[in-house]
Backbone as a printed PyTorch tensor [residue, N CA C, xyz], in Angstrom:
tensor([[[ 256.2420, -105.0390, -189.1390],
         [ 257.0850, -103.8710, -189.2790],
         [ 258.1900, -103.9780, -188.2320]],

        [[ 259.2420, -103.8030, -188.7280],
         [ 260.8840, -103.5480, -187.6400],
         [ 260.8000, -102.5160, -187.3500]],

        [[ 261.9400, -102.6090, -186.3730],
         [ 262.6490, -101.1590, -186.0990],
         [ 263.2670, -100.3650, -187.3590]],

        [[ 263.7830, -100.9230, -188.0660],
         [ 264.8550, -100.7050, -189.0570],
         [ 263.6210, -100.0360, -190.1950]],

        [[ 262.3820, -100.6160, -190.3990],
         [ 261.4260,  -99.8480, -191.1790],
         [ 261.0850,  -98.4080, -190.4520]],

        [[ 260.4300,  -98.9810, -189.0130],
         [ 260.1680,  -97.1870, -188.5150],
         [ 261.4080,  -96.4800, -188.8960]],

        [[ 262.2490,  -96.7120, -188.6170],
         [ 263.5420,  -95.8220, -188.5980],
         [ 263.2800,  -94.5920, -190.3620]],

        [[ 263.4430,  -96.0020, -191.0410],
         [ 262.9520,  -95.1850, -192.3690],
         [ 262.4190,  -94.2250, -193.0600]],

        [[ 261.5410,  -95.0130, -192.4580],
         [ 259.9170,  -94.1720, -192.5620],
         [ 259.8990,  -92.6390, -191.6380]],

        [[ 260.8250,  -92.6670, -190.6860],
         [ 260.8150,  -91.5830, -189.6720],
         [ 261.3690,  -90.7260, -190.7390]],

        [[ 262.7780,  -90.9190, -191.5130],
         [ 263.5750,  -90.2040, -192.2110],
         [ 262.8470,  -89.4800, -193.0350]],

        [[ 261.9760,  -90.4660, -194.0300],
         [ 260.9740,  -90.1850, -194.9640],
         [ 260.5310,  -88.9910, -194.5770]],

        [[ 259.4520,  -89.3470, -193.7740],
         [ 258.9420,  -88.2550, -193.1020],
         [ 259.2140,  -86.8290, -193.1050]],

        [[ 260.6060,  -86.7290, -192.1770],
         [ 261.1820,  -85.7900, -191.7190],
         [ 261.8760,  -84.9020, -193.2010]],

        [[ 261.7210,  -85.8110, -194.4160],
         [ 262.5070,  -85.3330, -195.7940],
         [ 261.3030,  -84.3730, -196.3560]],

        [[ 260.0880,  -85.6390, -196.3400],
         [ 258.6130,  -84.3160, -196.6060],
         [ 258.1810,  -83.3960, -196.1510]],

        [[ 258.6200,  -83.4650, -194.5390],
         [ 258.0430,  -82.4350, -193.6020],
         [ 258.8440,  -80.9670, -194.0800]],

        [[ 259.9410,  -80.8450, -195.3110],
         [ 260.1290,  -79.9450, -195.1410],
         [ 259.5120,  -79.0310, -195.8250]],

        [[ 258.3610,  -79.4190, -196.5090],
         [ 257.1100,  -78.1120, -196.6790],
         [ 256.1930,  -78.0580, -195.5100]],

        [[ 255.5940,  -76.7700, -195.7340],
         [ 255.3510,  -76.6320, -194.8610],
         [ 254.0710,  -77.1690, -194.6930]],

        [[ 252.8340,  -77.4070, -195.4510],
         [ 251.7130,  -77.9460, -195.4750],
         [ 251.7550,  -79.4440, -194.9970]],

        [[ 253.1860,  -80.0140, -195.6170],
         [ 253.3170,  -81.6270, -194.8310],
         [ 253.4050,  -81.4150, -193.4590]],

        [[ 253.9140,  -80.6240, -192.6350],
         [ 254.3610,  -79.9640, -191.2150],
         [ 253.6330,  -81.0150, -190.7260]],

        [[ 252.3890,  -80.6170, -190.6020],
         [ 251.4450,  -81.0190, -189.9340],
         [ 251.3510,  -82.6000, -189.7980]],

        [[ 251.0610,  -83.3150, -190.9650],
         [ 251.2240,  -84.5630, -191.2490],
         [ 252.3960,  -85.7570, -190.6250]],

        [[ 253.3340,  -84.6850, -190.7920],
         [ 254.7110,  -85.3110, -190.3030],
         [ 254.6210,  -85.8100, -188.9830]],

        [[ 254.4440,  -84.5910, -187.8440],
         [ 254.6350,  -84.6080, -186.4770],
         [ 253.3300,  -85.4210, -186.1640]],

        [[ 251.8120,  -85.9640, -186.4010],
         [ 250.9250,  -86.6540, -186.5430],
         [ 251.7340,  -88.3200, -186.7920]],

        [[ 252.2490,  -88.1680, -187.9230],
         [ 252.8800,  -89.6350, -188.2830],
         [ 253.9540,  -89.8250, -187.4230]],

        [[ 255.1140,  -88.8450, -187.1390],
         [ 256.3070,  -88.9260, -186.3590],
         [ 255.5730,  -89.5350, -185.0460]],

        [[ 254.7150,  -89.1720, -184.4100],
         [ 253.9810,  -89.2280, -182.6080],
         [ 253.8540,  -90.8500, -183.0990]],

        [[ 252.9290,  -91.0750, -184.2280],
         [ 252.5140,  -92.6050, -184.2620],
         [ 253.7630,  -93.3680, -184.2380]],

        [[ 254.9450,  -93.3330, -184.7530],
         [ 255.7840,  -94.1340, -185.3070],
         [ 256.6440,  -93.8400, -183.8800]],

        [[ 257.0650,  -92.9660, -183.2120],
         [ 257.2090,  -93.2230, -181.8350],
         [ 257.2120,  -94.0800, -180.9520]],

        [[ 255.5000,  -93.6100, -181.0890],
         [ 255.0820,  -95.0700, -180.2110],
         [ 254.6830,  -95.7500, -180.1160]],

        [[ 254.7230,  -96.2860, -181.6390],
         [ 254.7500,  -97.5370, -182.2360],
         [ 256.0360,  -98.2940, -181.7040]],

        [[ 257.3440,  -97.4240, -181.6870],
         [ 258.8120,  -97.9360, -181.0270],
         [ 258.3730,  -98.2040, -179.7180]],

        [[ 257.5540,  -97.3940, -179.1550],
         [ 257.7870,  -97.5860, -177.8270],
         [ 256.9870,  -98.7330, -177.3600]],

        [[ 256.1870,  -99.2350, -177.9970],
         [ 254.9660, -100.5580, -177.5400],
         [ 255.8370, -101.4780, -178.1440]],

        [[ 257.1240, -101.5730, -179.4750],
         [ 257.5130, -102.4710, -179.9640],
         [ 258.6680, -103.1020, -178.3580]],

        [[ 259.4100, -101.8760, -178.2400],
         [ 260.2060, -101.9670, -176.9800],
         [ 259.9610, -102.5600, -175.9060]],

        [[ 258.7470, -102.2520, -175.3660],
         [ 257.9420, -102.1640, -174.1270],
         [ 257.7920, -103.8320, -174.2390]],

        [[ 257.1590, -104.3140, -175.5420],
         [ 257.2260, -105.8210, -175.4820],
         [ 258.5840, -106.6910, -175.6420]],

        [[ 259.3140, -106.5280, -176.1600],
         [ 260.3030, -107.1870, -176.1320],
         [ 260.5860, -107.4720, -174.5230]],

        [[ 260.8620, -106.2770, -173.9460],
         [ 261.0170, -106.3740, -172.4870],
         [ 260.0760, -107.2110, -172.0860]],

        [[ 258.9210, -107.3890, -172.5320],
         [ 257.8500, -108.1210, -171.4440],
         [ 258.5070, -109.7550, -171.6100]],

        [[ 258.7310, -109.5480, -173.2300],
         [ 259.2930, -110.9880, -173.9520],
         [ 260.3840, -112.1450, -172.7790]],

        [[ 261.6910, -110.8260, -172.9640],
         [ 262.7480, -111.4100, -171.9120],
         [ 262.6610, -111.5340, -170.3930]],

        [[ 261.5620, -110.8610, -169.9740],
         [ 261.0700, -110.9820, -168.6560],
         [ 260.4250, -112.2520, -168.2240]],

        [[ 259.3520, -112.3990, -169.2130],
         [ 258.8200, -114.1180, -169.0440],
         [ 259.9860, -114.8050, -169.4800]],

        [[ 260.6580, -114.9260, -170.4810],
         [ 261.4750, -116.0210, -170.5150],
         [ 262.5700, -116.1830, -169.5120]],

        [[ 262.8720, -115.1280, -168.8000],
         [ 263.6750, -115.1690, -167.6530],
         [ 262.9590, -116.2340, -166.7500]],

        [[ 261.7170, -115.1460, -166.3840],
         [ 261.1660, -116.1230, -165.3040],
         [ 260.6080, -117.5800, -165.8600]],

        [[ 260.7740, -118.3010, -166.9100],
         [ 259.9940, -119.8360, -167.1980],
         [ 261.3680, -120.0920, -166.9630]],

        [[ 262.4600, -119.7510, -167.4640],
         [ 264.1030, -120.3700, -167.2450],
         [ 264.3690, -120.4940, -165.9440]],

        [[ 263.7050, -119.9500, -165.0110],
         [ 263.8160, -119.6670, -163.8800],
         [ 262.9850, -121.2470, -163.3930]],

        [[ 261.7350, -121.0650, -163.4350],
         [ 261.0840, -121.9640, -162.8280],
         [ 261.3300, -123.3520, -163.2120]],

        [[ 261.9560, -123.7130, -164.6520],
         [ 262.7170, -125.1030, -165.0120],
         [ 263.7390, -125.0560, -164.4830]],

        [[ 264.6940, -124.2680, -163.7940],
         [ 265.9050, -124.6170, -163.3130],
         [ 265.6860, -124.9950, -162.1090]],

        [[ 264.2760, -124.6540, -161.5640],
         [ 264.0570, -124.7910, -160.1040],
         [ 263.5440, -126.1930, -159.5070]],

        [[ 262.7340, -126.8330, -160.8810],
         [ 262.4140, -127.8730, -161.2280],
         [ 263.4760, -128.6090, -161.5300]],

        [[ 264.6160, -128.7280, -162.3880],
         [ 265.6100, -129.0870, -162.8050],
         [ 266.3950, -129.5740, -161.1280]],

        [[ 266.4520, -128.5760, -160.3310],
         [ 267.4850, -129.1310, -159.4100],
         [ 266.7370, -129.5790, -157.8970]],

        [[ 265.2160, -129.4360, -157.6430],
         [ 264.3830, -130.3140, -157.0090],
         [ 264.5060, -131.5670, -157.8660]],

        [[ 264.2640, -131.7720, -158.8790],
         [ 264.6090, -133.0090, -159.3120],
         [ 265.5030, -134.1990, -158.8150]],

        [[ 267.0730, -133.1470, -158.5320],
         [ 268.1040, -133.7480, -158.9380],
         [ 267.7640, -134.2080, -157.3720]],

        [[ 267.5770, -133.2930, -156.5480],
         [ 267.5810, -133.2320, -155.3050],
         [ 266.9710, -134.6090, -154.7110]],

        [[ 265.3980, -134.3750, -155.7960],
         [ 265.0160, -135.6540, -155.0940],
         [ 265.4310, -137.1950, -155.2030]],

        [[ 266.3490, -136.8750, -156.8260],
         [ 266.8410, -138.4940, -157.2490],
         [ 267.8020, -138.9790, -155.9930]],

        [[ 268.1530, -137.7550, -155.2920],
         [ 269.8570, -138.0770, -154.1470],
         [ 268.9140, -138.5180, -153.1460]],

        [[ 267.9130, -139.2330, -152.4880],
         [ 267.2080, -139.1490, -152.1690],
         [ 266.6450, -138.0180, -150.8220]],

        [[ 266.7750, -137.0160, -151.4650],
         [ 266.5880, -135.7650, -149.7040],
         [ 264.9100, -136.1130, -150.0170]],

        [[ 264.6500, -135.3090, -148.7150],
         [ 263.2610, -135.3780, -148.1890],
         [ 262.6920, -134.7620, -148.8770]],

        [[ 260.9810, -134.9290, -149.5490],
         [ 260.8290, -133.5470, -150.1980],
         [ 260.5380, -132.6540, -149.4750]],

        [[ 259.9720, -132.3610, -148.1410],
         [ 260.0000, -131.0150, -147.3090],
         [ 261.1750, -130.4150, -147.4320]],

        [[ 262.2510, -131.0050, -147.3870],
         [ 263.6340, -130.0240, -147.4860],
         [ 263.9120, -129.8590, -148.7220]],

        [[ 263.2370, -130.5350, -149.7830],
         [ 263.0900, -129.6200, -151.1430],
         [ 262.6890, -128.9120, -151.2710]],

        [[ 261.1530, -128.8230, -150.8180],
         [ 260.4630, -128.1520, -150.7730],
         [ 260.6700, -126.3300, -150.1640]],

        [[ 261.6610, -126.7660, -149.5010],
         [ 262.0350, -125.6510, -148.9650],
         [ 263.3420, -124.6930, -149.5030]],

        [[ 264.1880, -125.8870, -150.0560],
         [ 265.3530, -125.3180, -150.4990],
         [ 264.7340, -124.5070, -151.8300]],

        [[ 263.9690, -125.4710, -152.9160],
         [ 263.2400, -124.3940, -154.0690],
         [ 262.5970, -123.6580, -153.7080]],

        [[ 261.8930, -123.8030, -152.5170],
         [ 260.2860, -122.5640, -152.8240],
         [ 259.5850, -123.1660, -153.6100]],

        [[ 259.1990, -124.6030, -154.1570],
         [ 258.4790, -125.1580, -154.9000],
         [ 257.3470, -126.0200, -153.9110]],

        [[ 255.7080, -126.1190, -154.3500],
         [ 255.2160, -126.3580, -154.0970],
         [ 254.7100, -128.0860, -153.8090]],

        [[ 253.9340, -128.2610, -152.6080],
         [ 253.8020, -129.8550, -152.1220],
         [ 253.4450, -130.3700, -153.5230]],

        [[ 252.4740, -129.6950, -154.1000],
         [ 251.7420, -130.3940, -155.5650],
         [ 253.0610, -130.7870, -156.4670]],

        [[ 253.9640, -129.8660, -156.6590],
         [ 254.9270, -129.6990, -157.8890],
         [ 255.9980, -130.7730, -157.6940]],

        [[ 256.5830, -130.6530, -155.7660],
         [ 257.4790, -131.8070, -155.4040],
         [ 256.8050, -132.9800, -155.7620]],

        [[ 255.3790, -133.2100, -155.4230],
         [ 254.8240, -134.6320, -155.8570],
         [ 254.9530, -135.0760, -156.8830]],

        [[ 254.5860, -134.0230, -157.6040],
         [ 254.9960, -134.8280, -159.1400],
         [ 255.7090, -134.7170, -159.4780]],

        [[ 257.1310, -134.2210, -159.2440],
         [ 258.2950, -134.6360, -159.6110],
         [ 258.6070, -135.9960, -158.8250]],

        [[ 258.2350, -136.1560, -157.8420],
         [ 258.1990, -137.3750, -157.4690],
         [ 257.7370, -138.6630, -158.0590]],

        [[ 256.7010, -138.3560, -158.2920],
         [ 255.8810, -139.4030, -159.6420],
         [ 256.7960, -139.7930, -160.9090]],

        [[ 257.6090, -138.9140, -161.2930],
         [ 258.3310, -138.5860, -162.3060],
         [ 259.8280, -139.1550, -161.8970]],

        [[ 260.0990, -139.6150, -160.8340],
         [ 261.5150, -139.9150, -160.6730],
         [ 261.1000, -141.8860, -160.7880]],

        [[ 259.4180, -141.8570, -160.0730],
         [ 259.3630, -143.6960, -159.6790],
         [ 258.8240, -143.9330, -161.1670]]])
């Protein structure tokens, strides 16, 4: 289900709700379809948040890399990324 369906379906709703016996039904379905938006929302955000941070941690990798092909030390890689002795090593492994 999209956004573009809840949306619909909200309208729907809100077209039946205008008896009054649907009343009830409506604002029951309206609450679900809410926050149904709001858990759909809530993840997307979680979505672009991890992919921020993995883009993050390959770029960090990406330029320890480069770092180490120029040949710098890896302690001063190590330091310039914030990347770990394990992680410099094997990028090290990965350059011989």
């Amino acid at each position: 289900m999209n956004f573009e369906h809840v949306r619909e379906a909200l309208i729907e709703w809100e077209t039946l709700s205008a008896n009054k016996e649907n009343r009830v039904l409506f604002e029951a379905r309206a609450k679900e379809l809410r926050d149904l938006l709001s858990n759909l929302e809530g993840e997307r955000r979680l979505g672009r948040e991890e992919g921020r941070k993995e883009s993050m941690i390959k770029e960090r990798h990406n330029v320890a890399l480069k770092m180490l092909q120029e040949g710098m030390e890896p302690s001063i890689v190590m330091k310039v990324t914030g990347l770990s002795e394990d992680v410099i090593r094997k990028l090290t492994t990965e350059i011989n």
